[in-house]
N, C-alpha and C positions, 0 to 999 in steps of 0.2 A: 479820421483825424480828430483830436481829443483837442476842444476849447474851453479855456478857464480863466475871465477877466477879460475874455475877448483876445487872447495871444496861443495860440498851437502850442500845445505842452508834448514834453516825451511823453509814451503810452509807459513808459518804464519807469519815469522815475516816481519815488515815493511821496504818497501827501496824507497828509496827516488832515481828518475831519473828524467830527462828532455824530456819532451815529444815532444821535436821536435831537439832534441842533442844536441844543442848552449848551456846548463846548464846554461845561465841565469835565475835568482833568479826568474822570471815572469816565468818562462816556467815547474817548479820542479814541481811535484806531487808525492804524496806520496801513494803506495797499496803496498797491499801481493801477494806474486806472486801465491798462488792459487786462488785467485781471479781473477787477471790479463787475457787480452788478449792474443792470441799470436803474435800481434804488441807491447803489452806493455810489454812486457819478452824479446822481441828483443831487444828492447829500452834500458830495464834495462842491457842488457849483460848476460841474464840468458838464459839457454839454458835447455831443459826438455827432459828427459830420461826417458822411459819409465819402469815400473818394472817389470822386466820379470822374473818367477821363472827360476831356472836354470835349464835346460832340463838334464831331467835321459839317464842314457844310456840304450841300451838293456839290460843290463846284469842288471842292479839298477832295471827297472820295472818287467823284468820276475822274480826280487828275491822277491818283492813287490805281483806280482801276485800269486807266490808257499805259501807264507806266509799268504795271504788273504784264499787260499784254506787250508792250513792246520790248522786256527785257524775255518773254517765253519764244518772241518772234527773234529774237538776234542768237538766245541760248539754242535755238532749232537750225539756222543758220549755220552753224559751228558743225553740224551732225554728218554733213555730207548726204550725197545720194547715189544712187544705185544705176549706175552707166553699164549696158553689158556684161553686169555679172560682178560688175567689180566697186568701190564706192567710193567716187572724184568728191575729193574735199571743198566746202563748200565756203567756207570762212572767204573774207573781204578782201588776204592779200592771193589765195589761189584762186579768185574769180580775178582779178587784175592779171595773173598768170594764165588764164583762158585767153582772156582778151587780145593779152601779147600774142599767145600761139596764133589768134585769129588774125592778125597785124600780118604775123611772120607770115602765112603761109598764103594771104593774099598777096603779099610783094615777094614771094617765092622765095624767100629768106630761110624758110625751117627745112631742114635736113628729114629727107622722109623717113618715117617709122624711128624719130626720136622716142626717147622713153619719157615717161612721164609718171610722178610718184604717184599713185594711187595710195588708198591707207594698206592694201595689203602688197603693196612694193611695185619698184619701177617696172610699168610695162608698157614696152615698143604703142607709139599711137600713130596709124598713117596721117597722114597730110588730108585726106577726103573724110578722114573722121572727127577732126579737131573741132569743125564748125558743130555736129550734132552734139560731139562733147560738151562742148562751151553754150550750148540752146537748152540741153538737158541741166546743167547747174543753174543758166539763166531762169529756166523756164519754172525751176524748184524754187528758186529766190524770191520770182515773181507772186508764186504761188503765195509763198509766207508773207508778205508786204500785202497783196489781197486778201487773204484772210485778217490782218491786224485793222485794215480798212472796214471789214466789215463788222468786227466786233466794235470796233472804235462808232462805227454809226450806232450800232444799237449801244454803246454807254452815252451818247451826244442825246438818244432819244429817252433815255431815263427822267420821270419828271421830280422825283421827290427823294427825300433819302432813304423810307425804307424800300423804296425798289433800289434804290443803288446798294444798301446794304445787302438786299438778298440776293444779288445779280451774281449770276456765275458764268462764264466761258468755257468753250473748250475749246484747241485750237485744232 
């Protein structure tokens, strides 16, 4: 950032100074002070600030860091898992769709060897399978909520900002 009279000038536009201070008419030259030297910004009475983003606190980058981990924990959520060869969608409204089948088929409601969409297409689920279905998404969901806990302790145990800066996870 280019200051001159103490106000932020364009780095573009033109000023006109004296390249040896007498400001006789023979002496003016005319640039922009991003072009400029740093003898000719002297010259001019322009003084250069550098842009510095404004530094996070701990508290800003560990909330920064908890937030990257819990959008990688809901983005993995999305992925489904791998039941028998085939891979039950794992997202929040087909695990409510688990749940139901578990309802139905304890109050003997579900119709045996209904189908059920898998991502690679509807296929028949017995009645004695539903629960391990519905344990094995649960148990993958679990897993990801556990692991986001566990990284979340080790950003809680960060003391300073450059360990929070250099801190990395994997999930």
């Amino acid at each position: 950032m280019f200051i001159k009279d103490g106000a932020q000038i364009d780095p573009t536009s033109w000023i006109v100074y004296s390249v040896d201070g007498t400001n006789l008419p023979e002496t003016m030259l005319q640039t922009q002070p991003i072009n400029a030297t740093p003898a000719q910004l002297a010259l001019m009475g322009i003084t250069v600030v550098p842009d510095i983003a404004p530094v996070k606190t701990l508290d800003e980058i560990k909330t920064d860091l908890r937030n990257a981990v819990a959008a990688e924990r809901f983005a993995r959520e999305q992925y489904g898992v791998k039941w028998r060869g085939l891979i039950a969608q794992t997202d929040r409204e087909s695990r409510a769709n688990y749940v139901g089948m578990v309802v139905a088929v304890q109050a003997g409601l579900r119709v045996e060897n209904s189908v059920y969409k898998f991502v690679q297409g509807a296929v028949p689920v017995a009645n004695a399978d539903v629960i391990d279905l519905a344990r094995t998404v649960a148990d993958y969901v679990q897993f990801l909520y556990t692991r986001e806990d566990q990284i979340n302790k080790q950003i809680d145990a960060l003391a300073d900002v450059p360990a929070a800066m250099a801190f990395t996870w994997v999930f």
